[in-house]
N, C-alpha and C positions, 0 to 999 in steps of 0.2 A: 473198516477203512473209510465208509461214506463217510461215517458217524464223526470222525477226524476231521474228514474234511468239511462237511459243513462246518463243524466245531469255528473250524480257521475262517471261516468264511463271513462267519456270525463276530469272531473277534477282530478281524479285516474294517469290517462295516463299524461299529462300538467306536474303532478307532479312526476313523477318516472320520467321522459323524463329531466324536470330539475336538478334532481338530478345526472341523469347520466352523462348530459354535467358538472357539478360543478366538478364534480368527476375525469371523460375520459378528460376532457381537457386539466384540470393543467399537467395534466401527458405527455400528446401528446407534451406541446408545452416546456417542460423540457430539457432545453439545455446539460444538462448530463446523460439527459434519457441513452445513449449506455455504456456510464461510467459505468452505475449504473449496467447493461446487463450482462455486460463483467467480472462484480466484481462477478454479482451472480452466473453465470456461473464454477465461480472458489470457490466456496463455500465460498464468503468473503459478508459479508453481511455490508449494509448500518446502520450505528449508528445514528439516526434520533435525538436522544435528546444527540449527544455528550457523554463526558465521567460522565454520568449518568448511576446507577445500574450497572455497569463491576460487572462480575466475574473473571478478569482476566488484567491485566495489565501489560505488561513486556516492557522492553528495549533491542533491541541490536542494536551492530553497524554494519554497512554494509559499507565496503570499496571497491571501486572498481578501479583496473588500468588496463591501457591497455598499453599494451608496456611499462611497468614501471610507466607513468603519472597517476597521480589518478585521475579520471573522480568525479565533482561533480554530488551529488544526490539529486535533485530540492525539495525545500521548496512547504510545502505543498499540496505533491504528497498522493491520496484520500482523498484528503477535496475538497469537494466541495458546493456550496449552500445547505445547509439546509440539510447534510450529511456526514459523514466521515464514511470512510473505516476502518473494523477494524485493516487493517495493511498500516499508514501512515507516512507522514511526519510532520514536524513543522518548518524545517530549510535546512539549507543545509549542515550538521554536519555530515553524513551520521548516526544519531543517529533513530535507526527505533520504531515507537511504535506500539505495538500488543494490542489489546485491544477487548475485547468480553464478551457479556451479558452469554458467555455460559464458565462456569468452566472449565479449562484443556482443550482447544480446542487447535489441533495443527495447526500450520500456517508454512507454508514452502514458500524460496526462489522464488518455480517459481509463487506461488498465488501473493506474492509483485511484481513481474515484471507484473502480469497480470494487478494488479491495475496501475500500473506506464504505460503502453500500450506500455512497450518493449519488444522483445524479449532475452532469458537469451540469445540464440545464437547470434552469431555475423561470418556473412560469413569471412573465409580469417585468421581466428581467433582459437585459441586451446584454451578452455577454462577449469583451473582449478583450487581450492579454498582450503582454509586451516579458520578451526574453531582453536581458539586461538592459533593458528602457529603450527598446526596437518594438515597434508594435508589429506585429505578426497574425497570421490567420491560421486558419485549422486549428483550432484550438484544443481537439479532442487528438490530433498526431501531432502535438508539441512531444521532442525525444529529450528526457531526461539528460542530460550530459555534466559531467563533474566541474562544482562549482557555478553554475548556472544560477541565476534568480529570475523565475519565471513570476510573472503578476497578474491575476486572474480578475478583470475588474465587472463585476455583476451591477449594472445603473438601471434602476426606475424609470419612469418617463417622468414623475414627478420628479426625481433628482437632479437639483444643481449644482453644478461639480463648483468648488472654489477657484478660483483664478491659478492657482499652482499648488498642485500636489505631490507629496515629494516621499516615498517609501523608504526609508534609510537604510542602507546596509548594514550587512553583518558587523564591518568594520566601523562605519559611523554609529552604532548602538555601541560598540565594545569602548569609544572614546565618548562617547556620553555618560556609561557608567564609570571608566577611569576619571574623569573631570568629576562625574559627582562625590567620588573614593575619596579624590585630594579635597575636598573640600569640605 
């Protein structure tokens, strides 16, 4: 009867032991494993089944220049295997998606850089932003909201800015490229 029960006791351990390695491994040898750290870190959580069950889905734009140029914003920035962030990309449109299983959750500027693995700072650089051409402060608790075009402007001390500069919108691009269609 001991003889039994160790037996069970020896096949108990074999199995919890396997299970733990099926479990601890995948995750150990996760080539995004820090991505994933760094997102939760910033209270941005990984969407494991994709845009499945959202309580919340918005859009905005995020434009950024620096000395006047506008610096693109990389295609599918928090997507990663078998995960998306709830604040990513899809293109390089600077169009941002926010997206969370959790209703009314706010998402702000600096949680996207943290997923993006920039910082908002930039040495050498004054940086300050305008929400639909409203210049605004805090620039690290700007709150994503649907439809929004926020504008991130990074200036030199050497830089001098032109007499008027004018960032186009979504809608002013879509009739610049219709105008150039007819023609």
């Amino acid at each position: 009867m001991k003889k039994r029960n160790y037996i069970n006791y020896i096949i108990a351990i074999v199995i919890v032991g396997a299970l733990a390695v099926l479990i601890v491994v995948p995750r150990l040898n996760d080539p995004n494993r820090e991505d994933k750290k760094r997102w939760k870190a910033a209270d941005v959580r990984c969407l494991t089944g994709g845009h499945v069950n959202l309580a919340q889905h918005i859009h905005s734009r995020l434009v950024i220049l620096v000395d006047g140029e506008q610096e693109l914003i990389g295609a599918n920035i928090g997507v990663v295997q078998g995960c998306m962030s709830e604040t990513h990309t899809h293109d390089q449109s600077g169009g941002l998606h926010v997206e969370s299983i959790q209703a009314n959750k706010e998402f702000r500027v600096a949680q996207f850089f943290t997923v993006w693995g920039k910082s908002l700072e930039r040495e050498g650089y004054t940086l300050s932003a305008t929400i639909g051409g409203v210049e605004t402060s805090g620039v690290e608790n700007i709150i994503f909201r649907d439809g929004q075009q926020i504008v991130l402007e990074y200036r030199s001390d050497e830089y001098v800015p032109p007499e008027t500069s004018e960032i186009p919108t979504d809608e002013e691009e879509a009739m610049t490229e219709e105008d150039e269609d007819l023609e």
